[in-house]
N, C-alpha and C positions, 0 to 999 in steps of 0.2 A: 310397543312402548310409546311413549308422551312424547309428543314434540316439544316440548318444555324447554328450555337451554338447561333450567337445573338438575334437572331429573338425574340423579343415577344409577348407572344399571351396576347391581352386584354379583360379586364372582360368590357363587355362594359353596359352601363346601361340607363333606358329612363324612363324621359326625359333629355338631355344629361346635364350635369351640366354644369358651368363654363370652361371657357377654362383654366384659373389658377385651377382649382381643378380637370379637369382632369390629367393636365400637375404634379401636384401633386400627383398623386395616381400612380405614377408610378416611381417605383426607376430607373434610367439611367446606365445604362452601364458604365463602368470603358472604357473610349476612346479609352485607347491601345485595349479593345477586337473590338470595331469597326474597327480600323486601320489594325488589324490583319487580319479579315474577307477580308480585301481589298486586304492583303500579302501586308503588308505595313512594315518596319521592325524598330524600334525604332531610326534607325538613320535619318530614311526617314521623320521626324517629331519630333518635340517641344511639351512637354505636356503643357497648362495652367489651371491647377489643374487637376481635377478629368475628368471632362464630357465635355472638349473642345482641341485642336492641333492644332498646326499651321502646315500644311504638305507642303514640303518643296521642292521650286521649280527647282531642284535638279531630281525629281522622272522623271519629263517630258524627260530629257536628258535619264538619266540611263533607261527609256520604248521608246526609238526613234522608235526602229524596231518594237516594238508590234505593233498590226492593233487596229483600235478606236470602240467602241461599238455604236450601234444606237442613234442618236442624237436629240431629241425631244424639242418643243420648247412651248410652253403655253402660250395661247394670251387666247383674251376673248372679247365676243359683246362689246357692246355700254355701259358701266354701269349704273346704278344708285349708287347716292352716297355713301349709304350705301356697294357696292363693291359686286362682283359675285361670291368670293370663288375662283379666280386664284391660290391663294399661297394654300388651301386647296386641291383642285383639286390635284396639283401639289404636294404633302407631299400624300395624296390618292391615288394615281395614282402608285409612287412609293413602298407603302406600299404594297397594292398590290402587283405591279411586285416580290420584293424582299421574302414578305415574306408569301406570297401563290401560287405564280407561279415560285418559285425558281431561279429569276434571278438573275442577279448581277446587281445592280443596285444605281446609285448613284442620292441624287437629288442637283441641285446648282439656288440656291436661293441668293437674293442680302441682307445686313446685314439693318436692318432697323435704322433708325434716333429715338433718343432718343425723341425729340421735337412729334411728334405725338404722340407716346406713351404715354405721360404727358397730351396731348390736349384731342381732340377728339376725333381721330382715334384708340387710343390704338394703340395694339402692331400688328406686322406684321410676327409672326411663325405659320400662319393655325390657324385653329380653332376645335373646339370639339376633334373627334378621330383622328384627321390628323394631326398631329402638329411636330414640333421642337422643340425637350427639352432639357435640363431645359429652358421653356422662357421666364424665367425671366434674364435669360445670356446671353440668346438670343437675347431679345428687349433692355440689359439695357449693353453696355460698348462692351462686348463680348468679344474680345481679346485689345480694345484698337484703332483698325484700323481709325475709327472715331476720335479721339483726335489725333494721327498721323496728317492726315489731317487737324485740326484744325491748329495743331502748326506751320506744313507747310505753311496753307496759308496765315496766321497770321505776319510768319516771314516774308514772298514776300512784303504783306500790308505794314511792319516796314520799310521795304528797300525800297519801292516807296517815300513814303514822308519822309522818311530820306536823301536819294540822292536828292530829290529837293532842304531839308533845307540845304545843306553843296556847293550844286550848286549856290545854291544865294548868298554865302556870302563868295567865293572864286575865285579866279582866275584862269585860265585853270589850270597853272605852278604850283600853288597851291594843286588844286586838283591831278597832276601826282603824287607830291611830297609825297600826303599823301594816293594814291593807290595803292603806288608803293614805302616803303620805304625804308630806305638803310639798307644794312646789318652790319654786325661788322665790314667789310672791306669796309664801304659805299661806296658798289656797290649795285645800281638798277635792281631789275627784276620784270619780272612779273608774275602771280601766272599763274598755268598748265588752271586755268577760262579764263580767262583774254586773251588769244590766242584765243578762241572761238571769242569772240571779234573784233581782230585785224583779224582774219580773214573773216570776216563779213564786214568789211572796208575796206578788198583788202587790208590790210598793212602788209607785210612781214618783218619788221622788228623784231628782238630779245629781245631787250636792251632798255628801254624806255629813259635813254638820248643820242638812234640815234632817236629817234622821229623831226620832224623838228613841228615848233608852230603849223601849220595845223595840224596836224595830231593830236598832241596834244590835242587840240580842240575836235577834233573831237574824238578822244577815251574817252576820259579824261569827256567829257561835254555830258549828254545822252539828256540833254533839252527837259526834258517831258513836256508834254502839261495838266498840271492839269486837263483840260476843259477834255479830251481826257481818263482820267483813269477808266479802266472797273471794275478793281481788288476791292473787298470790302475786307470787313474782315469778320468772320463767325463765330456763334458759335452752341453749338448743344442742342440749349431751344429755343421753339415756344417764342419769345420775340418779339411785334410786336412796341415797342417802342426805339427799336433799327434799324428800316427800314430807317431810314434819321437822320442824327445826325449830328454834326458840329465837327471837330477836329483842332486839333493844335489853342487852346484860350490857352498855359499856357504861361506865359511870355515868357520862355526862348527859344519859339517859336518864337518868332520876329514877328509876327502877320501871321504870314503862316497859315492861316483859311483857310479851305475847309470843304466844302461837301461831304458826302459821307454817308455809311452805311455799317446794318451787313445782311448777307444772313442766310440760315440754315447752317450745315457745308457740309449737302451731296449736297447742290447745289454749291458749289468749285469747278472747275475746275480739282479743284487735284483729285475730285472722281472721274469723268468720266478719268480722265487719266487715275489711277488702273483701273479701267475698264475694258480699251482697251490695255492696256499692252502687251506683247508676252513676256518678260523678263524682266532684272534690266536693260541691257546698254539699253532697247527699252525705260524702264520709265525713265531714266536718260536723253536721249533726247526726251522726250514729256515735260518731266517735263523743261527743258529747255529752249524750242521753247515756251511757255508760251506765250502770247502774252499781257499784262498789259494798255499799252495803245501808244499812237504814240508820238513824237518829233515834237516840235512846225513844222521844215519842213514835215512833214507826213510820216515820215519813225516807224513803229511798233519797240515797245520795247519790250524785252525777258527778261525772268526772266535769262539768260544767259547773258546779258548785262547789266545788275545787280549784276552781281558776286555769285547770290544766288541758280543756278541750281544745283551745285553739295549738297549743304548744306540741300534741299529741298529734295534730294532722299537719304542723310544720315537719317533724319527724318523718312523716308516712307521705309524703308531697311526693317522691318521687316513686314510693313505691305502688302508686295507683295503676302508675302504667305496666302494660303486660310484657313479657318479654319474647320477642321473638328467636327461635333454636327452629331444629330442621330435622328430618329424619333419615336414615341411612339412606333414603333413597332420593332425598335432596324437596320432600314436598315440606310446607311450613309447618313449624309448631308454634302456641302461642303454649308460653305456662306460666301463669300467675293462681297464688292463694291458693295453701294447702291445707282448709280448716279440717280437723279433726271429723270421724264421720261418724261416733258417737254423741256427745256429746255439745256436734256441730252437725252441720249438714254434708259435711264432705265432700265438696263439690267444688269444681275450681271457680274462677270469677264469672259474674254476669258483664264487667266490661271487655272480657277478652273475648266474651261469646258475643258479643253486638258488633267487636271490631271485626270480629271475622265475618260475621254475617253479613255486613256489608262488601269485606273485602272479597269475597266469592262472589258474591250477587246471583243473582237466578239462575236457577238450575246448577251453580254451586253446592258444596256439600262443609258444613259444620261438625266434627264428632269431638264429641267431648263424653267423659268418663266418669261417673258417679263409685263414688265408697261403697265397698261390702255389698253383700247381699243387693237385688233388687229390691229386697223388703224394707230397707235401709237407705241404702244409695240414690234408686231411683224414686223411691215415696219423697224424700226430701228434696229430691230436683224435682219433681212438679208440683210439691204443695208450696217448697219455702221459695226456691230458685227461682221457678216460672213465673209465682206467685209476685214477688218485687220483681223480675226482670220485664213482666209484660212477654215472652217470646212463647213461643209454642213449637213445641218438636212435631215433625211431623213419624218419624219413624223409633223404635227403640230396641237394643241390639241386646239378646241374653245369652251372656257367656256360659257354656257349661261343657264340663270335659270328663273323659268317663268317670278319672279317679271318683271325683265327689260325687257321681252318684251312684256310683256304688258302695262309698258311705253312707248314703242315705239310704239303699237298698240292705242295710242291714251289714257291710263290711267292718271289718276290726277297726278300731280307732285311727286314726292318721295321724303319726305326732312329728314335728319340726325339729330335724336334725337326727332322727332315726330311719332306716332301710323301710321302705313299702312291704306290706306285708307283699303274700305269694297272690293273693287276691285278688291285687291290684295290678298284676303284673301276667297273671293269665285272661282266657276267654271266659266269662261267667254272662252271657246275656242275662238270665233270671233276676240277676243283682243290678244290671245295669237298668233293665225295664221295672222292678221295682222301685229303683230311686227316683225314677223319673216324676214320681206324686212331687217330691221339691221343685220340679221344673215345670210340672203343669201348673202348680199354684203361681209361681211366679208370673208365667205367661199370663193367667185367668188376672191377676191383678193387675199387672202392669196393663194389660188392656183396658181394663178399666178406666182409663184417664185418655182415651179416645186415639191411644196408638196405633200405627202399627205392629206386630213386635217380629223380630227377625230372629230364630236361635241360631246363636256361631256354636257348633261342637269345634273348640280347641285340638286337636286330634295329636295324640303322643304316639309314638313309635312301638308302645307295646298293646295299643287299641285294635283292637278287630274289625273287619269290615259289617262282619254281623251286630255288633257292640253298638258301633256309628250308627247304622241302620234303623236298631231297634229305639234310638235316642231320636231321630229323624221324624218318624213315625208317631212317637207319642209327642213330639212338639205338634205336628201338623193334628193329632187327634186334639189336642188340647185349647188350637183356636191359635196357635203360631200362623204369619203371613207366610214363610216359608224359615226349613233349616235347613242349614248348609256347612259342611264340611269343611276347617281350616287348617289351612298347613305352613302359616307365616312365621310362628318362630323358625322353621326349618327354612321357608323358600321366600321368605321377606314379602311384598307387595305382589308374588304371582302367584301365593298361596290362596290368600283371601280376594282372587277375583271375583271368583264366584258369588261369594258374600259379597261383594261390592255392587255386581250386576243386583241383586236381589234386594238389597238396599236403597239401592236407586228406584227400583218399581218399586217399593212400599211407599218411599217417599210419593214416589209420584199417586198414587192411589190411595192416599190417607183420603176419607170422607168425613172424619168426624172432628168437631173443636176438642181442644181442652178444656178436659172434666176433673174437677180437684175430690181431693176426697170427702173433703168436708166442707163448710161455709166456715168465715172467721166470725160470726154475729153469734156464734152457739159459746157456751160455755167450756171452760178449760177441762173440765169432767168428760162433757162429750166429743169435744174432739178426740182426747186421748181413746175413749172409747172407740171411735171410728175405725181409728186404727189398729187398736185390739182386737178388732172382726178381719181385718187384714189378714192380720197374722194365723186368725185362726182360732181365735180365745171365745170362751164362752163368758168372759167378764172380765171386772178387774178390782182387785184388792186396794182399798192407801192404806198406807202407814199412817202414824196419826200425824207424824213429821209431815208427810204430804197434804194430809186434811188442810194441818195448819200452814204452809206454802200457800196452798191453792186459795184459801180464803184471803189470804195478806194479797197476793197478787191481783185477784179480784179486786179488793176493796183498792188497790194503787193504782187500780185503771189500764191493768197488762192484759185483761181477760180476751182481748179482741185479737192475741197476738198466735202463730200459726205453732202446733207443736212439731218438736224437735226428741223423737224419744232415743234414748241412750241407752241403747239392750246390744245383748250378747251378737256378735256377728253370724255366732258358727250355728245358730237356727232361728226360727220362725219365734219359738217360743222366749221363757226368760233361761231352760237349762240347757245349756251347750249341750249335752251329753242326747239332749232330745231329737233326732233327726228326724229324715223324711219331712213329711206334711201335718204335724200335730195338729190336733185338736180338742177343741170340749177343754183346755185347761182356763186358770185363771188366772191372768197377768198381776202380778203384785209390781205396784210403785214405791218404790222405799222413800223417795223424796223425789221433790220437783223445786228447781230452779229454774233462772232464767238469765237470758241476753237479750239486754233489753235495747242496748245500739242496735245487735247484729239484727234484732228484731225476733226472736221463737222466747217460748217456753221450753227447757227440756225436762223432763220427766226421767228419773235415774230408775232402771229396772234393773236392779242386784247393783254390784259398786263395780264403780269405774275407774280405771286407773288412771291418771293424765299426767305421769310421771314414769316410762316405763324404766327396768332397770337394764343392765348389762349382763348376758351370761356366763357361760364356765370362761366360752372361749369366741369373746366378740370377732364380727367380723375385720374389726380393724387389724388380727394378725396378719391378715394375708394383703394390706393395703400396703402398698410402700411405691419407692417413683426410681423412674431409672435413671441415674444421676448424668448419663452422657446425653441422652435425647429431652429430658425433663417429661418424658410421657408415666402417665401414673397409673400401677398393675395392680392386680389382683382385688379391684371394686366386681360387686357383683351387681 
């Protein structure tokens, strides 16, 4: 074990209980001793009670000169819905390193959405002996980051169809009077926003009455195109009766009815901005560049041409910083920014990965956890993530556990909340080593961007020794640095040693830089294309809805920007139903937008949901608290 003072060594027991009752059976560290462990000093960080910190992005400056620790990145095959144990792996992985191979070691993970935790999905801190605790602080509010977000995107939504209703029922001359109004010596100016503006329009002037009526017009009238508006509003409850809604029915609306709708909140734009951040002046203008929707002539609206960019990162001030939790076995977590990893990049923050990197320092170890699939997950951490963050992973860890490939080897469908077929519950190597075409493609790609890659087999309790084996063997055939057998849901941080030891030599034996998959100087057509060969496509289809996207975003000057595609998790291709390793098909884009803060294009391949709903029988039946101790049961 780790000489570490934090470290805790767990009684671990089988068959493994509840993940709230393990997460329960173990009292949490007092934060400040985790922080301390990092040589974190109380000014460096905000407590939020007992077992959470906000650390404060402040630490990156004051460590400029330190050098960065090994930078690890966690993708994983093809899934079944039921999910492969990435964020376990990843909390395992860690445990280990930290606190039986004595490293220093940080994990950054993205903060989960309250709305799955209530639904189906439960909660997203690992599971069994691998976890993030307390996770019920975890899965439920955490420091707050998420309602930030909400209010933010909330108040943009307020200011869109507020400025249209004050736009209808005034006059240019009107509107300067009352954007601009006098002071006690009435004289006119304009607010430090508002120049943002005027400089966006080529107008140099100071004073809004040198304004001449053009211009007027033209600052003064933003003339959104209702038809045109992308911004919804969000909240953070699986509510699938708020996906299409009508607004502005109250009289005093004047009949200003529109369409529109609410999203989750981590699919907001404002998350993928935390995201990709570098700093506060970096979120100040992502948060700004906004893109909301365009002006009857097609010129894009900014939440800066709104007046509401600065106001929008007063909102989001505190929630820049990452927050520090811990894991059962007492090594750090940082978890900030949980963007969506379709129609975002799904990847936690770049400034919790720089905190850590320094806070480890050489020969440290970073792991941090990419969304869905490696085709998904990890393509968008090194095209979009790496790509703004400037860092470079030296090693990359792929999760695959027998179930799913023997899905892909041709097994009965997997469906969420029904019994495993017999299939998947006996010895079938045949099925196991056909699947495995899903896990060589992944390996073959992910190497392509100059990793190393490591496969974890996740290994369950009705898996074979032969099963493992034959999954071993076709990683190492397929150009894997090595695979290694996991047993951390069941045995916490002494599962994944091995993985751990194996990890650490890839790190150390990486030879090659980062390689992205495309250049940004090529066209919005070929990028998408690049990574249609990714996946395995012999082309790609648009809609003409996409035609006409890609040509508007071209002509607005988006075209340099890195893509971001929004396809189906459960294969390579656009049909779930499609497993294994497809090929020779043709990828159709049914439309393509964009986030133009957060910085990508994303390209929609089939529809997306970003509103999901509630089932028969949410997971919230089984949540309730126990009123003598206030400890809260049945989270999963």
């Amino acid at each position: 074990m780790s000489s570490s003072k934090s470290v805790r060594k767990l009684e671990v027991v089988s068959p493994v209980p509840a993940d709230i009752d393990v997460a329960n059976s173990v009292e949490p560290l007092h934060i400040s001793q985790i922080a301390q462990d990092l040589n974190l000093s109380p000014n460096h960080y905000d407590l939020y009670g007992k077992y959470k910190a906000k650390v404060l992005l402040s630490v990156i400056d004051e460590l400029e000169g330190s050098g960065d620790g090994y930078y690890v990145v966690v993708g994983g095959i093809t899934p079944t819905p039921l999910g492969e144990g990435k964020s376990t792996t990843t909390v395992g992985l860690c445990q280990a390193l930290g606190a039986f191979l004595d490293k220093k070691v940080v994990t950054c993970v993205r903060q989960p959405s309250q709305g799955p935790t209530f639904g189906i999905k439960g909660g997203a801190a690992g599971g069994g002996y691998s976890q993030v605790i307390p996770m019920d602080e975890f899965n439920l509010h955490l420091t707050g980051d998420i309602h930030a977000i909400t209010a933010a995107n909330n108040l943009l939504a307020a200011a869109i169809d507020t400025r249209i209703f004050h736009e209808s029922t005034q006059s240019d001359k009107a509107l300067l009077n009352r954007l601009c109004p006098p002071n006690k010596e009435k004289k006119r100016s304009f607010s430090d926003i508002m120049f943002r503006r005027l400089n966006k329009l080529g107008i140099s002037k100071t004073k809004p009455d040198d304004l001449t009526p053009e211009e007027v017009k033209k600052f003064a009238r933003l003339d959104i195109d209702p038809d045109s508006i992308t911004w919804r509003r969000v909240m953070d409850v699986n509510d699938r009766f708020l996906r299409k809604i009508t607004i502005g029915q109250g009289p005093e609306e004047k009949g200003m009815v529109r369409e529109t709708g609410f999203d989750i909140a981590v699919a907001s734009e404002i998350m993928a901005v935390l995201a990709l951040t570098t700093s506060l002046a970096d979120m100040r203008e992502r948060l700004g560049k906004m893109v909301i929707g365009n002006s009857k002539a097609g010129d894009p609206i900014t939440a800066d041409d709104l007046g509401v960019g600065g106001a929008l990162t007063v909102l989001m001030k505190d929630a820049i910083h990452p927050t520090l939790m811990q894991t059962l076995e007492g090594t750090p977590v940082l978890v900030h920014a949980g963007p969506f990893a379709n129609i975002a990049h799904g990847n936690s923050s770049i400034v919790a990965d720089k905190i850590a990197l320094k806070l480890v320092g050489p020969g440290g170890f970073v792991v941090t956890e990419a969304g869905f699939g490696a085709d998904i997950g990890a393509e968008k951490f090194m095209n979009i993530k790496c790509r703004y963050s400037g860092l470079t992973p030296q090693c990359a860890v792929i999760v695959a556990t027998i179930r799913a490939l023997k899905m892909h080897g041709g097994g009965p469908a997997v469906v969420a909340g029904k019994p495993l077929d017999h299939a998947y519950i006996n010895e079938n190597v045949a099925m196991v080593e056909a699947g495995c075409v899903n896990l060589a493609r992944h390996i073959s790609n992910t190497k392509e961007y100059g990793v190393n890659v490591v496969v974890a087999v996740n290994m369950f309790t009705t898996d074979t020794e032969a099963e493992v084996n034959a999954v071993r063997n076709a990683a190492l055939a397929a150009g894997a640095y090595d695979a290694v057998i996991c047993t951390h849901h069941a045995h916490g941080g002494k599962g994944a040693v091995d993985l751990g030891v194996v990890v650490q030599k890839a790190c150390e034996n990486v030879t090659q830089p980062l390689k992205f998959l495309y250049p940004l100087d090529i066209s919005i057509k070929e990028k998408i294309e690049a990574i249609a060969r990714s996946y395995g496509a012999s082309g790609v289809e648009y809609s003409e809805q996409a035609e006409k996207q890609i040509e508007m975003y071209t002509k607005q000057g988006f075209s340099g920007l890195p893509i971001c595609m929004a396809k189906t998790q459960y294969s390579f291709s656009d049909n779930a139903a499609e497993k294994g390793a497809p090929t020779g098909f043709v990828l159709p884009i049914r439309d393509v937008r964009a986030s133009i803060g957060a910085g990508f294009i994303y390209p929609l391949v089939g529809t997306m949901s970003t509103m999901p709903g509630l089932p028969t029988r949410p997971c919230f039946y089984d949540i309730d608290i126990d009123t003598a101790t206030g400890k809260v049961c049945g989270l999963s």
